[in-house]
KOLMITI-330641 format. One record per residue (C-alpha): residue in one letter; x, y, z. Coordinates in steps of 0.5 Angstrom, whole numbers, padded with zeros to 4 digits, always signed. Layout:
BEGIN
AXYZ;...
REM end
This chain:
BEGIN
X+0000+0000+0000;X+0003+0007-0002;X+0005+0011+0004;X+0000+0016+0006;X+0003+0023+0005;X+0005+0027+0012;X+0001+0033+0010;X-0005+0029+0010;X-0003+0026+0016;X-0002+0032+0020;X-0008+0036+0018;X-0012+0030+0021;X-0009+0031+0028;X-0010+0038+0028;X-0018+0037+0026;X-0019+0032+0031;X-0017+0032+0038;X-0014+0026+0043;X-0019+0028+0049;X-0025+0029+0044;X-0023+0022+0041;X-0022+0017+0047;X-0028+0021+0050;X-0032+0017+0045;X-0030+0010+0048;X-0027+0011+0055;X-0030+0016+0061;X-0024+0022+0062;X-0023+0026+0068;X-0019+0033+0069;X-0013+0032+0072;X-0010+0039+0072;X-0009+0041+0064;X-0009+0034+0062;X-0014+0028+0063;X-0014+0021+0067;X-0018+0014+0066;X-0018+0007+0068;X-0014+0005+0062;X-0018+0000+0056;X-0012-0004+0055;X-0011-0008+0062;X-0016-0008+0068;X-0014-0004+0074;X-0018+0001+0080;X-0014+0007+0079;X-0013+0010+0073;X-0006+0010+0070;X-0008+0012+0064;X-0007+0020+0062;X-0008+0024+0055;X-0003+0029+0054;X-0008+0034+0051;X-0002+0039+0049;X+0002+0034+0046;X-0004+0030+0043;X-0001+0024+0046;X-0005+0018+0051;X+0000+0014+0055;X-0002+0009+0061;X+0003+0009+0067;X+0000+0001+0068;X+0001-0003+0062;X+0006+0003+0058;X+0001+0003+0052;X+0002+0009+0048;X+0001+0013+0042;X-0004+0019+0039;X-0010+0019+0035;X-0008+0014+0030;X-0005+0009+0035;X-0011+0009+0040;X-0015+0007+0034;X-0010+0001+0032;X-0010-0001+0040;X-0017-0001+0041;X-0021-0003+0035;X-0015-0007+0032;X-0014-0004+0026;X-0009-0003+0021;X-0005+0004+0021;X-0008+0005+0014;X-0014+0003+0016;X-0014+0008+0023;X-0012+0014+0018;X-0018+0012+0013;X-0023+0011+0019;X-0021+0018+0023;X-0020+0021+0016;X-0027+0020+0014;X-0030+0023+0022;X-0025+0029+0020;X-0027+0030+0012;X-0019+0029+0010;X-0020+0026+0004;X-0014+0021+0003;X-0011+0021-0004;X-0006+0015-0004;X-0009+0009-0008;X-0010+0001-0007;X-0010-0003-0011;X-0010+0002-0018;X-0017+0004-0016;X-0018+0011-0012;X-0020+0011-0005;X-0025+0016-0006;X-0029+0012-0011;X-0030+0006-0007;X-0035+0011-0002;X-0041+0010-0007;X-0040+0002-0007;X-0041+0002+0000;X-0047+0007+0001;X-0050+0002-0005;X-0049-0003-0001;X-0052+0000+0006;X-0058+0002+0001;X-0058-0005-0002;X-0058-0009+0005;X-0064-0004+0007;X-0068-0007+0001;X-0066-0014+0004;X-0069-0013+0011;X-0075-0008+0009;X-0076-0015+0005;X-0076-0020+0010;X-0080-0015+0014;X-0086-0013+0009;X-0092-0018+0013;X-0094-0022+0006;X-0088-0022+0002;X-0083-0025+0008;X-0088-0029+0012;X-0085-0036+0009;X-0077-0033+0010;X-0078-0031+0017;X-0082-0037+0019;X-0076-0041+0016;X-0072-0037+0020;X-0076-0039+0027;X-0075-0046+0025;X-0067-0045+0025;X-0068-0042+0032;X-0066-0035+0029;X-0070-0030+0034;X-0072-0022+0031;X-0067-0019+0036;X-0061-0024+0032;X-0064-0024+0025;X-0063-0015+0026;X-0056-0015+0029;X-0054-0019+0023;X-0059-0015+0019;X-0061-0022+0015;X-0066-0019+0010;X-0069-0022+0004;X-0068-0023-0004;X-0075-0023-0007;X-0077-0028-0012;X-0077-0024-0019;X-0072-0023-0023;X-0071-0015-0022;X-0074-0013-0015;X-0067-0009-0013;X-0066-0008-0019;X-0073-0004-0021;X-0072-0001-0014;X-0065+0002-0014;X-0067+0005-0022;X-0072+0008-0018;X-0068+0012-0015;X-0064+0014-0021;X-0057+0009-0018;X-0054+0007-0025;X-0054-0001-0027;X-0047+0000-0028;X-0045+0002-0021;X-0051-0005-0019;X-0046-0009-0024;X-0039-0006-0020;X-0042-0008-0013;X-0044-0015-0017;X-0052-0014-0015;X-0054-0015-0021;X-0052-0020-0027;X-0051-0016-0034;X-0052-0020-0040;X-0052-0021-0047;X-0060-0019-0047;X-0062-0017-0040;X-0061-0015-0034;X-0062-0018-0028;X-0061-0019-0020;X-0056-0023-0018;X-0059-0026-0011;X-0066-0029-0012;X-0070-0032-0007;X-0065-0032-0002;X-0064-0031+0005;X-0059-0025+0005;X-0054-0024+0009;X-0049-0018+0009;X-0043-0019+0009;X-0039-0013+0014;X-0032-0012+0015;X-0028-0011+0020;X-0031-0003+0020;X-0037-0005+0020;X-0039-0003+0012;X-0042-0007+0008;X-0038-0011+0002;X-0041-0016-0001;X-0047-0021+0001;X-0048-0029+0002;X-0055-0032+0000;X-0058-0038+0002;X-0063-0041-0002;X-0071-0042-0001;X-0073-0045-0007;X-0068-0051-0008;X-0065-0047-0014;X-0057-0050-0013;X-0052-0046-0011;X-0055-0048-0004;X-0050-0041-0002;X-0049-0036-0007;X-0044-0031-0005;X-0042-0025-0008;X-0038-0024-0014;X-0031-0021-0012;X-0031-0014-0013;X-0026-0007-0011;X-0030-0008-0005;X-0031-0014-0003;X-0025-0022-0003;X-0028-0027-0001;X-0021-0029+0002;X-0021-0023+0006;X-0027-0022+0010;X-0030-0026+0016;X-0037-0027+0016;X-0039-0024+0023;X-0033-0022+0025;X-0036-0014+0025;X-0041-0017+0031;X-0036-0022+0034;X-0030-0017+0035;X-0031-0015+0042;X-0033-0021+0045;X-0027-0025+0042;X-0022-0019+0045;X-0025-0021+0051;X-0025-0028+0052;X-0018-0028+0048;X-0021-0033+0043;X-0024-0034+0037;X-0029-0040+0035;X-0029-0041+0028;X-0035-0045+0025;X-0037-0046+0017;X-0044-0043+0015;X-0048-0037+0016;X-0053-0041+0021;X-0047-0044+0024;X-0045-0037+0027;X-0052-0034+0027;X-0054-0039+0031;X-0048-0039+0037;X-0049-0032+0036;X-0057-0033+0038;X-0055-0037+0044;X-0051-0034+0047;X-0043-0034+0044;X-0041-0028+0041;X-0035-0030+0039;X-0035-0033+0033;X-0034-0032+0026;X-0034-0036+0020;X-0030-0036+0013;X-0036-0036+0009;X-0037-0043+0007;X-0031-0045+0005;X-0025-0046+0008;X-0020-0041+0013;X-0015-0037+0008;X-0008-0034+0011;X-0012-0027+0011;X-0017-0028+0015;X-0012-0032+0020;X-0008-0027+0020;X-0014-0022+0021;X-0016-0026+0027;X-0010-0025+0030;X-0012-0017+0031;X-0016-0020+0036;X-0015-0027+0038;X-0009-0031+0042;X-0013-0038+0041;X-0017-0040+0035;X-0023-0046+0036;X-0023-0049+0030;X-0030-0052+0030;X-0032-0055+0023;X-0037-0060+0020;X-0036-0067+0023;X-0034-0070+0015;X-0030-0071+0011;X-0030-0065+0008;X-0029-0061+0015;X-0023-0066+0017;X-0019-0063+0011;X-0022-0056+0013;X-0020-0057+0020;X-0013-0059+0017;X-0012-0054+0012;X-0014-0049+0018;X-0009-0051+0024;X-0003-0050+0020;X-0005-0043+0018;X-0007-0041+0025;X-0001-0044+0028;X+0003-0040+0022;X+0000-0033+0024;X+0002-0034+0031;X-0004-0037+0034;X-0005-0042+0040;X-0011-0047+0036;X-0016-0052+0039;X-0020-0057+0035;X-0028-0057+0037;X-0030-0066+0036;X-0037-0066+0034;X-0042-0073+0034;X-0042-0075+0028;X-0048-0072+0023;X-0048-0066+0027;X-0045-0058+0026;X-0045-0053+0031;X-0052-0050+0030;X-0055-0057+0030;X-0051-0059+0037;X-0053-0052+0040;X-0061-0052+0038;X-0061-0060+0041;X-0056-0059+0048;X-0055-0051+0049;X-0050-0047+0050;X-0047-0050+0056;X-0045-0057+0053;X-0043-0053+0047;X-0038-0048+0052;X-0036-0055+0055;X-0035-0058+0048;X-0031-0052+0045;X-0027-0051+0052;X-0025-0059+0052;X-0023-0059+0045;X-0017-0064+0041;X-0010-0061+0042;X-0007-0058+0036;X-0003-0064+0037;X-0007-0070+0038;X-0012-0068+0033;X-0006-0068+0027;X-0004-0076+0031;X-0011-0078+0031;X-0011-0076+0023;X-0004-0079+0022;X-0007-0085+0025;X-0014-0086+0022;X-0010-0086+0015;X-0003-0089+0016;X-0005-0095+0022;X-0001-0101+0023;X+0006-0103+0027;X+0011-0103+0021;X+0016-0098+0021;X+0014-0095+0015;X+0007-0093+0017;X+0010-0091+0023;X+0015-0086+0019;X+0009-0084+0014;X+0005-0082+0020;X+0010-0078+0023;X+0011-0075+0016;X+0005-0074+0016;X+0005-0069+0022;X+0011-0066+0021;X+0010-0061+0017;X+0005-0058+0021;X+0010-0058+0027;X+0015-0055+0023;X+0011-0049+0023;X+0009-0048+0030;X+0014-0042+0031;X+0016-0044+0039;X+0023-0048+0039;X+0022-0051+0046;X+0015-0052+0044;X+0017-0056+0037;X+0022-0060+0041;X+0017-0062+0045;X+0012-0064+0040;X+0018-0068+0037;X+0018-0072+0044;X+0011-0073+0045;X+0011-0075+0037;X+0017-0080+0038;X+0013-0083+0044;X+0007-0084+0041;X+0009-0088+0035;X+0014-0092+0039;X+0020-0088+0034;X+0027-0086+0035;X+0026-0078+0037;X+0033-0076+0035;X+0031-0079+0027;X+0023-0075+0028;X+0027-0069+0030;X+0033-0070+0024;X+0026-0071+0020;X+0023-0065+0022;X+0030-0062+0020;X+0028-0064+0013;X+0021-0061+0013;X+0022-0054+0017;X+0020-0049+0014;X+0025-0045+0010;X+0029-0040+0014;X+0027-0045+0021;X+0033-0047+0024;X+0030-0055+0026;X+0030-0056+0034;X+0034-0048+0035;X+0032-0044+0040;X+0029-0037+0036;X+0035-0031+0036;X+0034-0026+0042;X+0031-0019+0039;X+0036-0014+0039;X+0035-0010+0045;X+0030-0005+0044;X+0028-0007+0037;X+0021-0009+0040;X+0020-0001+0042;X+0022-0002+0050;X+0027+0003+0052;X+0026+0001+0060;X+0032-0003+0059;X+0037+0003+0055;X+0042+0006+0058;X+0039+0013+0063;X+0043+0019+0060;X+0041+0017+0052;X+0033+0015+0055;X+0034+0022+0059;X+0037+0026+0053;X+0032+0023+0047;X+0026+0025+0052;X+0028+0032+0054;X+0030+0033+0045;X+0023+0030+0045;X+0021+0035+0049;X+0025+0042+0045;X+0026+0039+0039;X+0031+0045+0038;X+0036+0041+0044;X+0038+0036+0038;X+0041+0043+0034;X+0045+0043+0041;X+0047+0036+0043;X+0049+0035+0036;X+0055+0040+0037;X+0059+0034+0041;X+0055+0028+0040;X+0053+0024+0034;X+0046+0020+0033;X+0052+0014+0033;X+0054+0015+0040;X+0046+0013+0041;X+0047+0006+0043;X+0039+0004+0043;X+0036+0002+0036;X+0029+0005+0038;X+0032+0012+0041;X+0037+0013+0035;X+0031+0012+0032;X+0027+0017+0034;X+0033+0022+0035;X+0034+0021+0027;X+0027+0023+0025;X+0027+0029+0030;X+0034+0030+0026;X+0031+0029+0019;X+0025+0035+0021;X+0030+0039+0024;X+0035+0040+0019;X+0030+0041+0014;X+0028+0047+0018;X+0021+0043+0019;X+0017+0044+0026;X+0016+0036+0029;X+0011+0035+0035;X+0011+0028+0039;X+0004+0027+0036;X+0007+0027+0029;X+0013+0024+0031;X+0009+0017+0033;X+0006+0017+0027;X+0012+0016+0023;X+0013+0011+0028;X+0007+0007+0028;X+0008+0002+0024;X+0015+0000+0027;X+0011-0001+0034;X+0015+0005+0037;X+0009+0009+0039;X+0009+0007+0046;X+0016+0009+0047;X+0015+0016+0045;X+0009+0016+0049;X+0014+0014+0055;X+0019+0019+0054;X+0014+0025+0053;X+0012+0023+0060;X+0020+0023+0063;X+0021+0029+0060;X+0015+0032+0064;X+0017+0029+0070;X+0024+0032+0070;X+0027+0038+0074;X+0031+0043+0071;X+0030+0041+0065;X+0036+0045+0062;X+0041+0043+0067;X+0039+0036+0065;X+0040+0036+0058;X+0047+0039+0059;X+0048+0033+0064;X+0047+0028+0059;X+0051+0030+0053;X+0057+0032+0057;X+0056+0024+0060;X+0054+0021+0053;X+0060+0025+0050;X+0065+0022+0056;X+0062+0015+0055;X+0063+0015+0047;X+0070+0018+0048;X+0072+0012+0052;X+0068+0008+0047;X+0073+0010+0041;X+0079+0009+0046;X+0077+0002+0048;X+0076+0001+0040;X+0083+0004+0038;X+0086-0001+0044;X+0083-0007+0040;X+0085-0004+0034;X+0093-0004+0037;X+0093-0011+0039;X+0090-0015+0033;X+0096-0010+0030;X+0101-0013+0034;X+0098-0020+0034;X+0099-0020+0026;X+0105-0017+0026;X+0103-0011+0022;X+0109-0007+0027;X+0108+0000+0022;X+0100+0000+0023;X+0101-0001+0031;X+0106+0004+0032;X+0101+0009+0028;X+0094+0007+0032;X+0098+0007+0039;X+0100+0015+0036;X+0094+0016+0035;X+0092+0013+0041;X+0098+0017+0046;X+0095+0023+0042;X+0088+0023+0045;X+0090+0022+0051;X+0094+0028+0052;X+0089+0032+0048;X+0083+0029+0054;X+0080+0026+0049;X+0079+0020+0054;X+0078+0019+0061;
REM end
């Protein structure tokens, strides 16, 4: 996605302020010139949570989640950087005018109000007291009550062939913007309506907008679901029916029940579990796996008791296990679906069901098992092959070592030859049965850990960006030792230099994707907190310059000793000059 231009981000923050936004979704108090509140991120009594009304910055001193508007947003409503920019400026009137995917942002408001307006057609539909009596009596045999069948805002494609398309000409809607939604079908003679005779069932985004529908058949016309086609809107491998409705229960509970139809989640949804989603009837993408994980820690993978749903169920694990998500496997009795087993056993045997699921690892021996059983080693070796591939995937090294164990002792196998075999089948760039590199320190954005006088300097730069002229005079942003702060320091640089103002907001945004928000949010606070502040910042030069010094000399000594040690007598003689003069001039201490 290209970048959105700064200009556009800047005249966001300054048409929304950071009080009036978090207002909306957390109570604030005064506290002094700024504002506190139990923070939405962590449970707590005491309110550690403060928006910086000056700054346009939120920090909480509990949990250290921080940010500005668009890192609030991305916090709260798990959305992408992109996504935060697109929905504040929408609340702003900022047009964004980067594309995606070659087609103008802008151009894709009118498909989603002609999908609002296509979905009200749908529910007055199923509402009118002749026309949708027999769909609604359907619904009552599903169990679907009124309040869910509204919540979901299941409607109605009538029978004719023309209905919407009669309806949205009478309003004047163009047929051409109909066929680019996918509402209608154009063809060689005529024009006609995609869904006929169908339970309707929108389709929303993250956002809660409209994209495209899924349609149910009343008639026995074949297909039984009919989705819609793909469209700028709407790609049936990105969007997660029921997730607009799911996504606040499934942050709650940490965990995401995935089933395979409309009713399936419908139903759950009507009897009580709320988060759950489905992947539109067919089995989960990579995509919508990695959406999930906006949300979710653990995923319920509780698909149909058949053939069909084992290899969903299979294809699903390894994409769950990929996107970093713990995974568990919902067993049902044969003939039954999730919806099915709520309506005839309630929601407290399904709770206990999903909660008493398979293992990620029992589910793949179980599989292995049902298709490679027998006491010859080579079956034995054909099962292991079998399960390996998706422990190959798990991303914990002490986890995939144990699982290997566990293999090795179930299928009476040599683990060291199950672990050489995963070798074999690791995923490229996975080092089989090693623990993953440690993270350079402060490339998670944690600067708690950085030394105290660069933490102190960037914080009070942060605070005067006009400080960084000074410091630079004896230090350099290589005398930085902590990636994050370098970082942070090198933005200010880059702006100042340009003769550019730059504030704390503006600089979180520019770091929002590279998860260093907190950080800036963290030092403003220090910088507030500290006395003298003038006094300070020459303090932590003057150490960082001495520091930095003491660095270079303990460089020039190793460089003098592998002199020596190769026998470069001419080379070291000239280092240790280098060296003695130094030192004579203070360069060390």
């Amino acid at each position: 996605m290209p970048l959105i231009p700064e200009g556009v981000l800047d005249e966001i923050q300054t048409r929304v302020d950071i009080a009036e936004l978090i207002g909306r979704y957390v109570p604030l108090k005064r506290a002094g010139r700024h504002f506190k509140a139990n923070c939405p991120f962590h449970k707590e009594r005491t309110p550690s949570f403060m928006v910086n009304t000056d700054k346009q910055i939120f920090h909480c001193f509990g949990c250290g989640v921080g940010g500005n508007i668009f890192s609030f947003l991305m916090q709260h409503d798990r959305l992408t950087f992109p996504e935060a920019v697109r929905q504040l400026a929408d609340h702003a009137g900022v047009r964004v005018p980067e594309r995606d995917a070659g087609i103008p942002s802008e151009s894709l408001e009118p498909l989603v109000a002609l999908m609002e307006k296509a979905c009200s057609y749908f529910e007055r539909q199923l509402a009118d007291p002749k026309a949708g009596r027999a769909a609604r009596e359907y619904l009552a045999t599903r169990g679907v009550s009124a309040p869910t069948r509204q919540a979901f805002r299941i409607g109605l494609a009538p029978a004719g062939w023309r209905g919407l398309l009669t309806a949205a000409k009478s309003t004047g809607i163009a047929v051409e913007s109909l066929e680019a939604a996918g509402l209608v079908v154009k063809g060689p003679s005529s024009t006609y309506d995609r869904f006929r005779s169908r339970l309707m069932f929108p389709i929303q985004d993250a956002r809660g907008r409209i994209v495209g529908f899924g349609g149910r058949s009343l008639d026995g016309q074949e297909p039984k679901y009919l989705n819609s086609p793909e469209t700028p809107l709407y790609s049936k491998g990105r969007q997660l029916f029921g997730l607009a409705q799911a996504k606040d229960a499934i942050v709650r509970a940490k965990t995401a029940v995935v089933v395979e139809g409309y009713f399936d989640c419908v139903g759950l949804a009507d009897a009580g579990l709320t988060h759950v989603v489905s992947p539109l009837g067919t089995a989960l993408t990579a995509e919508q796996a990695r959406l999930l994980r906006r949300y979710a820690e653990r995923v319920i993978l509780a698909f149909d008791p058949d053939a069909a749903g084992e290899q969903a169920t299979l294809r699903g694990i390894d994409l769950v296990v990929e996107a970093g998500l713990q995974v568990h496997v919902a067993q049902l009795p044969p003939g039954m679906d999730p919806d099915d087993y709520v309506r005839t056993y309630g929601r407290e045997r399904l709770e206990q069901l999903l909660e008493q699921g398979t293992s990620l690892f029992e589910f793949l021996v179980q599989s292995a098992l049902r298709r490679h059983s027998g006491a010859r080693t080579e079956t034995k070796v054909q099962a292991a092959q079998f399960v390996l591939p998706t422990i190959a995937k798990v991303p914990d090294a002490m986890l995939r070592r144990e699982y290997v164990r566990l293999l090795a002792e179930r299928l009476h196998l040599d683990e060291g030859a199950v672990a050489e075999e995963l070798g074999k089948t690791q995923p490229r760039g996975t080092a089989a049965l090693r623990t993953s590199p440690a993270v350079p320190h402060g490339a998670d954005g944690s600067v708690s850990q950085a030394p105290g006088p660069e933490r102190l300097l960037t914080a009070l730069v942060l605070d005067e960006p006009d400080r960084w002229a000074q410091a630079a005079e004896a230090i350099s942003l290589g005398d930085v030792t902590d990636p994050t702060l370098r970082r942070i320091l090198g933005v200010i640089c880059e702006w100042t230099s340009a003769g550019r103002s730059i504030n704390a907001a503006q600089i979180v945004s520019r770091l929002s994707g590279e998860g260093q928000a907190s950080a800036v949010t963290a030092l403003v606070e220090l910088a507030r907190a500290t006395p003298m502040k003038d006094q300070a910042f020459r303090d932590c030069v003057r150490r960082l310059q001495a520091t930095a010094r003491q660095r270079d000399l303990a460089n020039l000594r190793e460089q003098i000793r592998a002199a020596q040690d190769a026998g470069h007598e001419a080379e070291w003689q000239r280092l240790l000059a280098v060296y003695q003069q130094r030192v004579t001039n203070g360069q060390g201490g």
